[in-house]
C-alpha positions, 0 to 999 in steps of 0.5 A, spaced: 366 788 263 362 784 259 354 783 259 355 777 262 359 780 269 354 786 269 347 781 270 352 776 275 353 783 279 346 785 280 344 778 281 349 777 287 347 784 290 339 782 289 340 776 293 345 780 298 339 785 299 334 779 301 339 776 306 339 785 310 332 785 309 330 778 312 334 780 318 332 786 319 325 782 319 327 779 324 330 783 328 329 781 336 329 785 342 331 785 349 324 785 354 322 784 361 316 780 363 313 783 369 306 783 374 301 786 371 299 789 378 302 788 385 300 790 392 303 789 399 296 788 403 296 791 410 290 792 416 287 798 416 287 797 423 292 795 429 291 789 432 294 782 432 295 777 427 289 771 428 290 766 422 293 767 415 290 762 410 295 762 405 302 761 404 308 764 399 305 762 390 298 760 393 294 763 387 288 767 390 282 769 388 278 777 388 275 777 395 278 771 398 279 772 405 287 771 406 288 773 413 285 775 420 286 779 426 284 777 434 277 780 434 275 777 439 272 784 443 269 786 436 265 780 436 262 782 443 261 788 440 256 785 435 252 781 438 250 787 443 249 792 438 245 786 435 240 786 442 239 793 442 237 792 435 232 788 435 229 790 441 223 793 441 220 794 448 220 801 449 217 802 442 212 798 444 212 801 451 211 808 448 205 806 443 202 803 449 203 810 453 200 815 447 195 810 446 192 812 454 194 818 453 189 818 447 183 817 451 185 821 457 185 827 453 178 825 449 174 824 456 177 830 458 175 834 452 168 831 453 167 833 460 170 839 460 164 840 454 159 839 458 162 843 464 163 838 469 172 838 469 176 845 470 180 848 464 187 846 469 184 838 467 183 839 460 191 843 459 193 836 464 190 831 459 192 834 452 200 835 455 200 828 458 197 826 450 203 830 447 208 828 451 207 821 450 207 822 442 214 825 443 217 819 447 214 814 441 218 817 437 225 818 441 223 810 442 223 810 434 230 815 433 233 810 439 231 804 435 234 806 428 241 809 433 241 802 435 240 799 427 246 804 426 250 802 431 249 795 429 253 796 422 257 800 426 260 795 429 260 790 424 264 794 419 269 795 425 269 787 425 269 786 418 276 791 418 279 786 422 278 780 416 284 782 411 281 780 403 285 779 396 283 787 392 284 783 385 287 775 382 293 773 382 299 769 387 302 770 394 308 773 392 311 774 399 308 773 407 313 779 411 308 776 418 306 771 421 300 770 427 301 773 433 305 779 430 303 786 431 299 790 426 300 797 425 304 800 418 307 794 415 304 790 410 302 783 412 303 780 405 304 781 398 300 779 392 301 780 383 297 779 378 300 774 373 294 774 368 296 778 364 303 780 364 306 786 362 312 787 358 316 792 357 321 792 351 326 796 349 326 798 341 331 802 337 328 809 335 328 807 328 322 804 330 318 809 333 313 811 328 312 803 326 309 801 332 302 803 335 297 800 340 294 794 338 299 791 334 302 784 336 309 783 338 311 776 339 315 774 346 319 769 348 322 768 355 329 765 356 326 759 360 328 753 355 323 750 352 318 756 353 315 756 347 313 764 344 307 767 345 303 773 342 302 780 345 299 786 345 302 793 344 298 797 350 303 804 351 308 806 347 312 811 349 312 818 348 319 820 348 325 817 346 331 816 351 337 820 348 343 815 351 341 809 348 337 812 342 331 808 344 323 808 346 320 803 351 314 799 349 309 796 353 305 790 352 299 785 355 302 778 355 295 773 356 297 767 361 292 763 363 296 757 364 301 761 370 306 758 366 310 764 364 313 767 371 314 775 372 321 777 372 323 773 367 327 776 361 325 775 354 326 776 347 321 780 342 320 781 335 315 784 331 309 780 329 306 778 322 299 781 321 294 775 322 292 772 314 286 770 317 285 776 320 276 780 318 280 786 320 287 789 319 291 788 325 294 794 325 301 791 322 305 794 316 307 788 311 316 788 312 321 789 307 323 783 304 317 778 306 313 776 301 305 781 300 301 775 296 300 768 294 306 765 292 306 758 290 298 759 287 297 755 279 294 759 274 290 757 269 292 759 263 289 758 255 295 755 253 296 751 260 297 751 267 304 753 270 306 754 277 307 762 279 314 763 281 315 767 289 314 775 288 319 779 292 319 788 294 326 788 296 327 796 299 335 797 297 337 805 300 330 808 301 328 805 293 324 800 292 325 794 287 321 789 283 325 783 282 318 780 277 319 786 273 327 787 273 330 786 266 336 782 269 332 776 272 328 772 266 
């Protein structure tokens, strides 16, 4: 073979091995986009279901009361815990009693100084003191049992208002008002910002892939448009039947536009040329790793510098720039 058929072989093999690096580049991978979080809400107490005041894909807030049970009786509670609370007439009473005792028993000291009272009326006047200092303070203890009753018994109304533990949207609504609570959950609710996304990735890759690093997530909706996420667990362990791993990423969803359960498609992201800091991405075999079309300025002119390639071909690296065949 002649000179001329050599440099055509190791072009047309060149050119092949940037078609199998690109390819490998944009390798995608199956996904499933999930809720971040769910819970199944339910009442710690048992009773009847009052109101519920959200319906099936309401969007609900942290806190947000979404159901209550009958609380009639509960609220009786309350407002008499509320006026025994508030009433100080035994206190009042008892300040009254030690305040006479108090002066009982200073005239009886002064006359029994001056020998005109038995030492029996004395002893009287001092217990009558003591005892009317002990019922100030079993006024007192009463008054703070009732204060404690008080949030008592609002706690126990206040079990009785069901409230959202975190943001998200009404995924399902097993009752309705007038239904019996006991163990079954009322509703559920997921949180869709962000979502999770758990993709499946072949082993080859288990050493590439770090938390931190973005993925680039397109769910089959149409014309849903792709979006970036963040690796958050990579698994420690890889699965021997279908030799993969799972990775699991934080997929922002503000808009609420991207719904869990949907199937998705994932492929590694570039890092970010505008990034202050690395991104934790390694450049992939056959992009570009510099300005390409950059003019340089030379002395004997300018002229437009030509792309560079690394093309990686059985574990070797090869610079197409510095390679003898290609001028």
């Amino acid at each position: 073979m002649d000179m001329k058929g050599t440099i055509r072989l190791k072009l047309i093999a060149i050119v092949m091995a940037c078609c199998g690096t690109a390819q490998a580049a944009e390798e995608t991978f199956p996904c499933l986009i999930e809720a971040s979080s769910e819970v199944e809400i339910g009442s710690p107490v048992t009773g009847v279901i009052g109101q519920i005041m959200v319906e099936r894909s309401d969007t609900v807030r942290k806190g947000q009361i979404v159901a209550r049970l009958r609380s009639s009786v509960e609220r009786r509670s309350v407002e008499l815990a509320a006026l025994r609370a508030d009433d100080d007439a035994e206190i009042e009473a008892a300040k009254a009693a030690l305040a006479h005792a108090q002066r009982e028993k200073a005239r009886a000291v002064k006359l029994y100084k001056k020998q005109l009272v038995s030492r029996q009326f004395l002893d009287k006047a001092i217990t009558e003191h003591t005892l009317a200092a002990q019922k100030l303070e079993q006024a007192r203890a009463n008054a703070a049992q009732a204060r404690e009753e008080l949030k008592l018994a609002r706690a126990q109304l206040q079990q009785r208002t069901i409230r959202s533990p975190l943001d998200g949207v009404v995924a399902e609504r097993y009752m309705a008002p007038g239904q019996r609570v006991q163990d079954a959950p009322i509703l559920k609710i997921v949180a869709i910002d962000p979502l999770k996304v758990d993709v499946v990735v072949p082993a080859r890759y288990y050493n590439r892939l770090k938390p931190g690093q973005r993925m680039r997530i397109r769910p089959e909706l149409g014309d849903a448009t792709t979006r970036d996420a963040r690796i958050t667990i990579v698994d420690r362990f890889i699965d021997a039947a279908s030799n993969t791993f799972r990775v699991t990423l934080a997929l922002p969803n503000p808009d609420h536009a991207i719904p869990p359960g949907a199937r998705c498609s994932a492929h590694l992201a570039p890092p970010d040329p505008g990034a202050a800091e690395d991104d934790g991405f390694e450049p992939q075999a056959g992009r570009s790793t510099g300005a390409t079309n950059r003019a340089v300025a030379s002395d004997h002119g300018s002229r437009a510098q030509q792309p560079t390639y690394k093309l990686i071909i059985d574990d070797k690296e090869y610079d197409p720039a510095s390679n003898p065949f290609i001028q």
